[in-house]
C-alpha positions as CSV (number, residue, x, y, z in Angstrom):
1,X,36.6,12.7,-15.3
2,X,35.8,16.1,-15.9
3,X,32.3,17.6,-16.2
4,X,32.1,19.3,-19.8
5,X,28.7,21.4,-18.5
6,X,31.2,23.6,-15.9
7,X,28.3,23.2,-13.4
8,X,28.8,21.3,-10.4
9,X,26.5,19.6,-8.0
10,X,25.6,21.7,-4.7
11,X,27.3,19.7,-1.7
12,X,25.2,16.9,0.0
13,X,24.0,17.9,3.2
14,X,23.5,14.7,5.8
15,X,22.1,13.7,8.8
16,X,23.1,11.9,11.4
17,X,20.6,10.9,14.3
18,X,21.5,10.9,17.5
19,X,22.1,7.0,18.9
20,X,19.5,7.3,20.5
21,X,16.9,8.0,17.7
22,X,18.3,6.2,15.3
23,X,16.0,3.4,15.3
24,X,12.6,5.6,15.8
25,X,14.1,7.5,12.8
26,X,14.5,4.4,10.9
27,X,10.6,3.2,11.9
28,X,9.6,6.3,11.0
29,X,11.0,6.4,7.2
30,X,10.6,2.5,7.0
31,X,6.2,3.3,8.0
32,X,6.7,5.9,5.3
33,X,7.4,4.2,2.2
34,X,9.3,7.4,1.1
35,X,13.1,7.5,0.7
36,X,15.0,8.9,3.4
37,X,15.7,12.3,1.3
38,X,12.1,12.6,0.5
39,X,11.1,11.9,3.9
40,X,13.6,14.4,5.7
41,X,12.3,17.2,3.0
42,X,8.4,16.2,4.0
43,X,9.2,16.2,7.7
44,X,10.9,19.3,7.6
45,X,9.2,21.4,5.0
46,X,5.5,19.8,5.0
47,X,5.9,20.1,1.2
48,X,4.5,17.7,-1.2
49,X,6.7,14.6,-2.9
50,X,6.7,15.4,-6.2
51,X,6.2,11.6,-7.3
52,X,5.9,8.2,-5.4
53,X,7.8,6.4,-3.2
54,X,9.6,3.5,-5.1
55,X,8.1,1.1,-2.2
56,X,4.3,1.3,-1.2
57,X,3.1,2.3,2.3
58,X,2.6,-0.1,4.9
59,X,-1.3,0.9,4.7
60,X,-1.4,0.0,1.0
61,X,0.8,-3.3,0.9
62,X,-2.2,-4.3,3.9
63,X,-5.1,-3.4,1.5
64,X,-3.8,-5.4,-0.7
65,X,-3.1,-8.4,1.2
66,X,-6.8,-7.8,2.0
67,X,-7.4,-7.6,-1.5
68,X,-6.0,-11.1,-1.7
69,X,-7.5,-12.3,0.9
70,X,-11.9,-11.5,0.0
71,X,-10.3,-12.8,-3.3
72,X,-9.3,-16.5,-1.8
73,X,-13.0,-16.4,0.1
74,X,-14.7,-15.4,-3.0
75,X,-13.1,-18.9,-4.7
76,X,-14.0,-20.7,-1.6
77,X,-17.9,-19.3,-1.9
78,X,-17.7,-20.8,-5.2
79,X,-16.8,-24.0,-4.5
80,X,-20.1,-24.0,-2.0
81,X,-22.2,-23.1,-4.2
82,X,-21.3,-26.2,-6.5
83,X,-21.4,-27.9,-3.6
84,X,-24.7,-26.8,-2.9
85,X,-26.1,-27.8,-6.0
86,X,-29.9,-27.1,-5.8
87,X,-30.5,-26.2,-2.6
88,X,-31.9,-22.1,-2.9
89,X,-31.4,-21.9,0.6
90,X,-27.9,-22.2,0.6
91,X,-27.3,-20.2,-3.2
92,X,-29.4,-17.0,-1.7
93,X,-26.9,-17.3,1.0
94,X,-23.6,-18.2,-0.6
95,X,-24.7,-15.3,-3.4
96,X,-24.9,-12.4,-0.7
97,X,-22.1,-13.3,0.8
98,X,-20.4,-12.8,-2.6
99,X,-22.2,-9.8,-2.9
100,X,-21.2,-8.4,0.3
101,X,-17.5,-9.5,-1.2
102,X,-18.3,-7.2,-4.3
103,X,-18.6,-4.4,-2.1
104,X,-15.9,-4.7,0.1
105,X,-13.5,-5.0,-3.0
106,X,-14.5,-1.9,-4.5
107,X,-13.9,-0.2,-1.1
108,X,-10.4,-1.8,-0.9
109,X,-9.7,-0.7,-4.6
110,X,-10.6,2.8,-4.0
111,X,-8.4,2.7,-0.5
112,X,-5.5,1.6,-2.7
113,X,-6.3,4.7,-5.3
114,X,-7.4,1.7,-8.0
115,X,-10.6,1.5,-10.4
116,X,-12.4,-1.6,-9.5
């Protein structure tokens, strides 16, 4: 097929890590969450990626399985305090745990670069 523009693409350049490194340099990109050309061009140049990685970083898919996590205690405080019924003891409790919860989300929200 023939390009109708008359411009043609600039020649790919590769890379090829030695045996050796290949795994560290697959870690590496892997812990990134960048593609390999956008990790090669931050590694090399120190420049900024002009838009996301299409995969999170390992930090951020963590948060969120925090995230999940205060989420599934939260439910579990709940139950307790219907449990509970009308014991103040055990409400005063439960509710600072939940509050302490609260605060713990919004920190984990604000990791992942969310509003909470």
């Amino acid at each position: 097929m023939t390009d109708k523009t008359g411009k043609k693409r600039d020649a790919p350049v590769s890379y090829r890590p030695p045996a050796e490194l290949r795994d560290e340099f697959r870690r590496r990109v892997e812990a990134s969450g960048l593609p390999v050309n956008a990790y090669i061009t931050k590694a090399l140049f120190d420049l900024a990626i002009p838009r996301r990685g299409r995969r999170p970083p390992v930090e951020k898919q963590m948060l969120a399985q925090l995230l999940a996590r205060s989420a599934a205690i939260r439910d579990a405080l709940d139950q307790s305090a219907r449990a509970a019924g009308g014991d103040s003891r055990a409400a005063d409790a439960l509710q600072a745990a939940c509050d302490e919860l609260a605060v713990i989300r919004a920190a984990l929200l604000k990791m992942m670069e969310r509003a909470p």
